[in-house]
ZATITOR-245039 format. One record per residue (C-alpha): z negated, x negated, y negated; residue number from 1. Coordinates in steps of 0.2 Angstrom, whole numbers, plus 5000, padded with zeros to 4 digits. Each point is the difference from the previous one (the first is absolute). Layout:
// residues N
[[Z,X,Y],NUM]
...
//
This chain:
// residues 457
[[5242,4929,5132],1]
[[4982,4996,5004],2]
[[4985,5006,4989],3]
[[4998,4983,4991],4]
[[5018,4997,4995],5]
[[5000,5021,4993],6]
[[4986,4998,4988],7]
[[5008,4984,4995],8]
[[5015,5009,4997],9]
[[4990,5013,4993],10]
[[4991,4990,4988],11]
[[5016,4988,4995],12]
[[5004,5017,4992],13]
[[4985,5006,4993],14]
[[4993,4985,4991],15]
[[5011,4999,4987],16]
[[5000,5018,4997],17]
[[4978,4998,5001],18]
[[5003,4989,4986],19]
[[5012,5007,4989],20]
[[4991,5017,5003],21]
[[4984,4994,4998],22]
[[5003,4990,4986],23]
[[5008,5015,4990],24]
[[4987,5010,5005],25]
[[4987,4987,4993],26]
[[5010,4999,4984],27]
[[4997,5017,4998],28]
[[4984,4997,5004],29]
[[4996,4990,4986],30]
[[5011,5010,4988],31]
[[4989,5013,5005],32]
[[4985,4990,4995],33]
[[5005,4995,4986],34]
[[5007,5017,4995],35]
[[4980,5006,5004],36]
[[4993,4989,4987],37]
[[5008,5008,4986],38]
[[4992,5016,5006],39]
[[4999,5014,5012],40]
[[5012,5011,4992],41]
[[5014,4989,5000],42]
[[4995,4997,5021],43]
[[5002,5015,5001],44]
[[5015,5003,4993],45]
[[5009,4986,5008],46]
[[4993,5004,5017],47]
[[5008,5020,4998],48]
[[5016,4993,4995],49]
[[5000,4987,5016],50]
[[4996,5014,5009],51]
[[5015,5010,4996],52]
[[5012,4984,5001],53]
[[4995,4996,5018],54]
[[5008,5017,5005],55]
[[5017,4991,4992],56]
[[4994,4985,5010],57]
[[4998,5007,5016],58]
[[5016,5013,4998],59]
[[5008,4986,4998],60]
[[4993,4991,5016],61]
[[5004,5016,5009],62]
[[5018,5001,4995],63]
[[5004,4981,5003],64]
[[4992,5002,5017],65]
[[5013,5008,5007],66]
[[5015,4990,4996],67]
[[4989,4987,5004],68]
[[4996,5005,5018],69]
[[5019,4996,5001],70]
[[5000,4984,4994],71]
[[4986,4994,5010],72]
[[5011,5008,5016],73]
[[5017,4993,4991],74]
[[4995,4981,4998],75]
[[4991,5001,5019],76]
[[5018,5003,5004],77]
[[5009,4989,4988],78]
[[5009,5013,4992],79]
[[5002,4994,4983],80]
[[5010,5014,4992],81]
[[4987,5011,5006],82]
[[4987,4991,4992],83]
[[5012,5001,4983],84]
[[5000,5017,5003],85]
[[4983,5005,5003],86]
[[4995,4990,4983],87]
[[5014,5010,4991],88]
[[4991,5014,5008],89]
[[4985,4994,4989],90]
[[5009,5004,4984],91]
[[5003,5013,5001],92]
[[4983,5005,5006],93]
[[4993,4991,4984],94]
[[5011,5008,4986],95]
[[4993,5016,5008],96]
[[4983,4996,5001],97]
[[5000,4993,4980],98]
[[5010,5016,4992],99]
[[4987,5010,5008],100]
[[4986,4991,4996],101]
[[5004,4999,4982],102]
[[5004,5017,4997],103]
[[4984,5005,5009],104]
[[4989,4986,4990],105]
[[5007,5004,4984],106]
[[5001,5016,5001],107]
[[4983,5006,5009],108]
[[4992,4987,4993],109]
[[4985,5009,4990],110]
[[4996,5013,5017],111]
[[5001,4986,5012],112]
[[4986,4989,4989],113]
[[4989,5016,4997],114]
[[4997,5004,5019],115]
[[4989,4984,5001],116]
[[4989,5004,4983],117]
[[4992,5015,5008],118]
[[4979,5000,4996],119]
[[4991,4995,4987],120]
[[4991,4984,4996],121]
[[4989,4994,4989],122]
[[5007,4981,4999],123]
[[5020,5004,5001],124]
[[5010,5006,4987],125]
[[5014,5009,5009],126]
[[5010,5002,4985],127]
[[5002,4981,4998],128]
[[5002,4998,5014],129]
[[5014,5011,5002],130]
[[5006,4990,4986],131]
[[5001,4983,5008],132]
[[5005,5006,5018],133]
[[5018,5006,4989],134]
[[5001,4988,4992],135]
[[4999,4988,5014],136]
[[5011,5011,5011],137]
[[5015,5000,4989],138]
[[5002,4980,5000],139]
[[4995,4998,5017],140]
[[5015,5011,5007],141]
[[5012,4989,4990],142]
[[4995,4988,5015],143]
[[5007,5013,5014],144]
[[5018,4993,5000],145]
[[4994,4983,5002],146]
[[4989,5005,5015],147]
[[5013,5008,5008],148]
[[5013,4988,5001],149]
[[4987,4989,5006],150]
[[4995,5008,5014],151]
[[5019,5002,5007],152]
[[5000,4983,4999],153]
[[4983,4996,5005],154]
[[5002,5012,5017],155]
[[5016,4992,5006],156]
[[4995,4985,4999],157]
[[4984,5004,5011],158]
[[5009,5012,5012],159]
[[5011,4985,5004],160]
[[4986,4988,5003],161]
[[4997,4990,4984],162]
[[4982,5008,4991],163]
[[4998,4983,4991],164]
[[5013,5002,4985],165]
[[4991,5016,4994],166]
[[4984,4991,5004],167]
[[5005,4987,4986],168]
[[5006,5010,4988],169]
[[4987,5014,5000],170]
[[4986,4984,5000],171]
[[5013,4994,4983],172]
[[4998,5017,4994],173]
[[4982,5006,5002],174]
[[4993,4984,4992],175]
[[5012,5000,4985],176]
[[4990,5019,4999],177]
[[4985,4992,4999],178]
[[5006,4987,4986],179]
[[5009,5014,4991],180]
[[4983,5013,5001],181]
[[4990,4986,4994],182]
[[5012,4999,4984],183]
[[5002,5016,4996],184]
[[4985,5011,5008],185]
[[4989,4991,4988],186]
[[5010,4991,4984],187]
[[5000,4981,5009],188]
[[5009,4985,4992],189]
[[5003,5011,4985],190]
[[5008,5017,5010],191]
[[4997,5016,4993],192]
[[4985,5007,5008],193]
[[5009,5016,5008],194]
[[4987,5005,5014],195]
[[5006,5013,5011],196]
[[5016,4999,4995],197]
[[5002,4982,5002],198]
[[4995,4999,5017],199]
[[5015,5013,5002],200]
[[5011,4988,4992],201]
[[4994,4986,5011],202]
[[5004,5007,5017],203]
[[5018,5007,4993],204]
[[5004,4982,4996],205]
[[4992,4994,5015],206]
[[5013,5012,5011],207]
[[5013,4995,4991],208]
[[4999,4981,5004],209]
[[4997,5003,5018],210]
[[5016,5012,5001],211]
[[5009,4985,4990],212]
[[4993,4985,5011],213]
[[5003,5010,5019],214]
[[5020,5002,4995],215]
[[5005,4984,4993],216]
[[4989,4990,5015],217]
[[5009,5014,5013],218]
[[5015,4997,4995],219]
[[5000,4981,4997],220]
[[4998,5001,5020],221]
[[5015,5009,5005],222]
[[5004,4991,5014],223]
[[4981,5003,5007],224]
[[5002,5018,4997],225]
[[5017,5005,5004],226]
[[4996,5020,4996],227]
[[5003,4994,4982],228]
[[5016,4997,5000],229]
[[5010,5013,4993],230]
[[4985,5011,4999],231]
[[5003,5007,4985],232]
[[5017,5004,5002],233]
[[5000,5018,5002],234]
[[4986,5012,5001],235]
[[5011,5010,5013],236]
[[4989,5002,5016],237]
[[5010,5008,5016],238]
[[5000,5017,5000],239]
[[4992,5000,5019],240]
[[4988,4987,4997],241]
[[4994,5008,4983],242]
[[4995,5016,5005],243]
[[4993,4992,5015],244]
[[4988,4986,4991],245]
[[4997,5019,4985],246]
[[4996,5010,5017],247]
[[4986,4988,5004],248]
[[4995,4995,4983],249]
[[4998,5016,4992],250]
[[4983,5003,5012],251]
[[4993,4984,4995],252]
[[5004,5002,4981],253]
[[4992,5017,5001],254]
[[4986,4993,5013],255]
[[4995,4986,4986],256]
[[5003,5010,4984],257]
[[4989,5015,5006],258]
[[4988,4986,5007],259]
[[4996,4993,4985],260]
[[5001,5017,4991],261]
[[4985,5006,5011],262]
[[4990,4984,4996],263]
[[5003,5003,4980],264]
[[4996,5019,5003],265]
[[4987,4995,5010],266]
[[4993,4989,4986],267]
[[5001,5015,4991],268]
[[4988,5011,5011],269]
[[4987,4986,4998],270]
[[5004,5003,4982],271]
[[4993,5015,5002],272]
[[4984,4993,4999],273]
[[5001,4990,4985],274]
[[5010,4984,4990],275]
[[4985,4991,5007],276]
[[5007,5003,5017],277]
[[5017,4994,4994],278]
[[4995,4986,4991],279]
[[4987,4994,5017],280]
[[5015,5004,5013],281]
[[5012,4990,4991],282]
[[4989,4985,5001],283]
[[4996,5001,5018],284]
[[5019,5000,5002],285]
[[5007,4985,4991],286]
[[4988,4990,5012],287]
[[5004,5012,5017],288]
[[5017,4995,4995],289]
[[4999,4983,4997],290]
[[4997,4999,5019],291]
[[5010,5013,5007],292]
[[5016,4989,4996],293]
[[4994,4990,5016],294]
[[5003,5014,5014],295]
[[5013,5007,4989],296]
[[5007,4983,5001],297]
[[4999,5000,5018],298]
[[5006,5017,5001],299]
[[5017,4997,4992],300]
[[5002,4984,5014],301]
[[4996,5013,5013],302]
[[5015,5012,4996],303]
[[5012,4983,4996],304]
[[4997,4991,5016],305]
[[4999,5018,5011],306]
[[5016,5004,4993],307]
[[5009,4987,5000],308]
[[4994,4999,5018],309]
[[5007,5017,5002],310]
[[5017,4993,4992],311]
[[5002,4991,5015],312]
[[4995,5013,5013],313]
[[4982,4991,5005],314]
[[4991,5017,5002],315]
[[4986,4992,5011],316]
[[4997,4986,4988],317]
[[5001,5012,4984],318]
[[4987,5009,5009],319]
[[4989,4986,5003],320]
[[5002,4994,4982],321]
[[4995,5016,4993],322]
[[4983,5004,5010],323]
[[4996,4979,4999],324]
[[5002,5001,4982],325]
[[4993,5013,4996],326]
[[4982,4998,5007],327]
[[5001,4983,4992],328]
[[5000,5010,4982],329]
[[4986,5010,5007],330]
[[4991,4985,5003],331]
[[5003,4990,4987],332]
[[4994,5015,4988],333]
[[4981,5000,5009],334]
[[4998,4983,4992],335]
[[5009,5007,4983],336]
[[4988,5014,4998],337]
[[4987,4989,5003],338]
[[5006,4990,4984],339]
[[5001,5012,4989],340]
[[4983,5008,5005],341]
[[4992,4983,4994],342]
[[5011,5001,4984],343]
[[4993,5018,4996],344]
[[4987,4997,4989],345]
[[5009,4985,4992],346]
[[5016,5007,4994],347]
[[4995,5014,4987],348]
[[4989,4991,4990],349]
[[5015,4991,4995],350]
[[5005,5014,4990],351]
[[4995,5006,4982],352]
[[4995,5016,5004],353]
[[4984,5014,5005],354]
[[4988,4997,5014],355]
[[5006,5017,5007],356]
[[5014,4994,5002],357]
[[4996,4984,5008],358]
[[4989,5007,5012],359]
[[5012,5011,5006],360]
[[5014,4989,5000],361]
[[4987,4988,5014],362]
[[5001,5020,5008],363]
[[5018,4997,5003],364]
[[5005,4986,5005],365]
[[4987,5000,5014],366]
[[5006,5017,5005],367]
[[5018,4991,5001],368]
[[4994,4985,5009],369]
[[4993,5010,5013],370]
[[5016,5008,5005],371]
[[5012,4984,4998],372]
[[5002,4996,5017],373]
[[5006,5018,5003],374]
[[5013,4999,4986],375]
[[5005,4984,5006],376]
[[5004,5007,5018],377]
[[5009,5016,4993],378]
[[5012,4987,4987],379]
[[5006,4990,5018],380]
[[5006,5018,5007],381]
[[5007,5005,4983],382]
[[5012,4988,5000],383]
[[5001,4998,5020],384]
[[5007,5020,5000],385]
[[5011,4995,4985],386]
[[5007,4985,5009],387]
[[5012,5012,5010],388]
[[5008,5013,4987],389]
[[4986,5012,5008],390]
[[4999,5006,4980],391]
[[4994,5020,5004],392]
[[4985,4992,5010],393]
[[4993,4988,4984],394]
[[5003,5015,4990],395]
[[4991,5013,5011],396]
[[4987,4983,5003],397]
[[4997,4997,4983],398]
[[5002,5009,4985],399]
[[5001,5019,5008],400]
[[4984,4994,5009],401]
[[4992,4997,4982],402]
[[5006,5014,4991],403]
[[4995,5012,5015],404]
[[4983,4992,5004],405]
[[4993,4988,4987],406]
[[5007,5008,4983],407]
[[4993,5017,5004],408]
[[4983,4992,5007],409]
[[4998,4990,4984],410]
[[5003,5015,4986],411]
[[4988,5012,5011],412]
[[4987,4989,5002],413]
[[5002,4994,4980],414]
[[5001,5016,4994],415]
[[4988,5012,5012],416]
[[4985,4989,5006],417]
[[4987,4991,4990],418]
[[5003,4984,5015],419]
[[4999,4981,4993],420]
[[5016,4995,4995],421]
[[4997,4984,5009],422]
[[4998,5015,5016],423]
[[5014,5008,4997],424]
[[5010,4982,4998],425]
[[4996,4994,5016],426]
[[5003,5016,5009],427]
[[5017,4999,4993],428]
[[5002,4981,5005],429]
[[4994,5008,5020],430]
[[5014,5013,5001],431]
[[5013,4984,5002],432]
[[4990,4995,5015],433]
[[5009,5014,5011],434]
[[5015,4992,4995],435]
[[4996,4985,5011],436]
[[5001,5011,5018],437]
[[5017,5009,4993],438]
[[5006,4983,4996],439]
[[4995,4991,5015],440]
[[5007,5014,5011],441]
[[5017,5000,4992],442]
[[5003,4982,5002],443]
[[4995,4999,5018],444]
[[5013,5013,5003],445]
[[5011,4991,4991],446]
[[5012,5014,4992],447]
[[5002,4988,4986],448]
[[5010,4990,5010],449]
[[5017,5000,4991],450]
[[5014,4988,5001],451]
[[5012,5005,4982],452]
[[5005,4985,4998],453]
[[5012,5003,5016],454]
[[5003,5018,4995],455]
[[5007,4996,4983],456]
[[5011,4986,5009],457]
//
């Protein structure tokens, strides 16, 4: 496969997923937004209780990875029943993932919120905004279920070549969010005017419809998707291949959730230095986020195509694919950093809230900008070493790296120097630049190089 025909490939896959993504990530965007103009309190709180959600959201990514490093390797092969397997695989994974989630949420709920209300502040009222971040949190994880049957869904269907179903249905979902927010956020067309808790409401429905819409247009298209048929039937896995897909998903799962734990405990060492902090950081993220779905997006289409390439034994051409592809990301985030630099000075004035925090807001999304092109190389070997059930390697890659270097970086330098925060955040965003020589070193030796597909069969 020559380089054109791969970044054709490549982008075949990643579009759609660019737009869904980037659509829900613009969607909360503008909930955001609109969220800020009541006030910086409830930001505030709805920003800590996304925070604490994206570690459910990412576990969960984490631990349908590895069942679906299979199914990418299963349909290269056209092995059905292994793709059926591998999503059962999936269900498991999920009813784990949601019975710990809640009883964590639920239970820890008060501790978890009052690690990010450290500092005082002249302009936020911690207290109400403890209020409004519980109060938001216990209608939003009524919305968990939904997601997660979604995103069994969603994943097959992507890890055996269609990204433009999910595409839809998320693009269905994220503007009935909008609609929805509009109605409730602030008492439209004769709503109740619920605020915080109505944007809550709103994305809960919002999940709900997209969950709904992805089944019944799957399964009107059996025939296209023969994985379906009988899906369902039992939830019984093979004994071999379970503790196989558990053996290499268990890394992942723990790789994601301490991840995303590290970032929200991150969060929290910048805490350290006021809700101001808080309340500026979440700001600079919801637009670093917006445009990080796109090498994201292409960083999911790197591991599908390298492993399904691996699915068929084409070592060389999983190689290529994974070193072509992934300085394309690299690349195409120099142009996205300068983006959001331009937008820098634009976006936080949209909000209703202190010229302290808008300032530094500015602070960091520049700081973030500068450092895209590196985060958009070290997504492409993410997924590259994940491609080949190399799980130990992304863990010991990725979240062992961030807990043993950037975690205890952040607090000392929080809690024991007098530096700028905006210092101590972009020495924190450099530490990940090492990444990029282990990285490109491990995939030139190629030890991720792994054919299960054949094993299992």
């Amino acid at each position: 496969m020559d380089r054109k025909t791969m970044l054709k490939c490549a982008l075949k896959l990643a579009i759609p997923m660019m737009i869904q993504n980037g659509i829900t990530n613009a969607v909360g965007l503008v909930d955001h937004v609109m969220v800020g103009t009541l006030g910086t309190e409830q930001m505030t709180a709805v920003s800590i209780i996304s925070q604490l959600l994206y570690v459910f959201s990412l576990a969960l990514f984490g631990g349908l990875s590895g069942p679906g490093i299979y199914t990418a390797q299963f349909h290269g092969q056209g092995n059905t029943e292994g793709v059926r397997n591998s999503t059962r695989m999936k269900a498991h994974i999920c009813i784990v993932c949601l019975v710990v989630s809640f009883s964590v949420l639920l239970i820890g709920e008060t501790f978890l919120i009052h690690q990010y209300l450290h500092g005082e502040s002249g302009t936020i009222d911690t207290a109400l905004t403890m209020q409004y971040a519980k109060n938001y949190l216990h209608i939003m994880i009524a919305g968990l279920p939904a997601m997660a049957v979604t995103q069994i869904y969603a994943s097959t269907l992507r890890e055996t070549g269609d990204s433009f179903k999910p595409m839809i249905t998320g693009i269905i979902s994220v503007f009935s969010d909008i609609f929805f927010n509009y109605l409730l956020i602030y008492g439209s067309l004769g709503f109740p005017r619920l605020g915080v808790a109505g944007a809550a409401i709103a994305t809960v429905a919002a999940r709900y419809l997209e969950m709904i819409l992805l089944i019944v247009w799957t399964y009107a298209q059996k025939k296209r998707y023969p994985f379906i048929q009988g899906l369902w039937r039992t939830l019984l896995v093979p004994r071999a291949l379970c503790l196989e897909i558990w053996a290499k998903t268990a890394p992942l799962f723990i790789n994601e959730f301490l991840w995303s734990a590290s970032v929200a405990v991150l969060t929290q060492c910048y805490a350290i230095r006021g809700v101001t902090v808080v309340a500026s950081l979440n700001i600079s993220n919801i637009l670093g986020n917006l445009f990080s779905v796109i090498f994201f997006s292409l960083g999911q289409s790197v591991g599908i195509l390298v492993g399904q390439s691996l699915g068929l034994g084409k070592f060389e051409r999983a190689k290529k694919e994974a070193f072509t592809l992934t300085c394309f990301s690299g690349m195409l985030c120099v142009i996205l950093a300068a983006i959001l630099i331009s937008l820098s000075g634009v976006f936080p004035s949209f909000y209703a809230t202190t010229e302290d925090v808008t300032s530094l807001a500015t602070g960091f999304i520049i700081v973030t900008a500068v450092f895209f092109p590196a985060q958009g190389v070290l997504n492409g070997v993410y997924f590259t070493l994940r491609s080949g059930g190399k799980t130990m390697i992304t863990f010991l890659f990725d979240s062992v790296y961030s807990l043993a270097v950037s975690l205890p970086l952040a607090f000392a330098l929080c809690s024991r120097t007098n530096a700028s925060i905006l210092v101590i955040f972009a020495i924190i965003q450099m530490t990940d630049v090492l990444k990029i020589l282990i990285g490109a070193i491990l995939i030139k030796k190629g030890i991720w190089i792994h054919n299960l597909a054949k094993e299992i069969a």
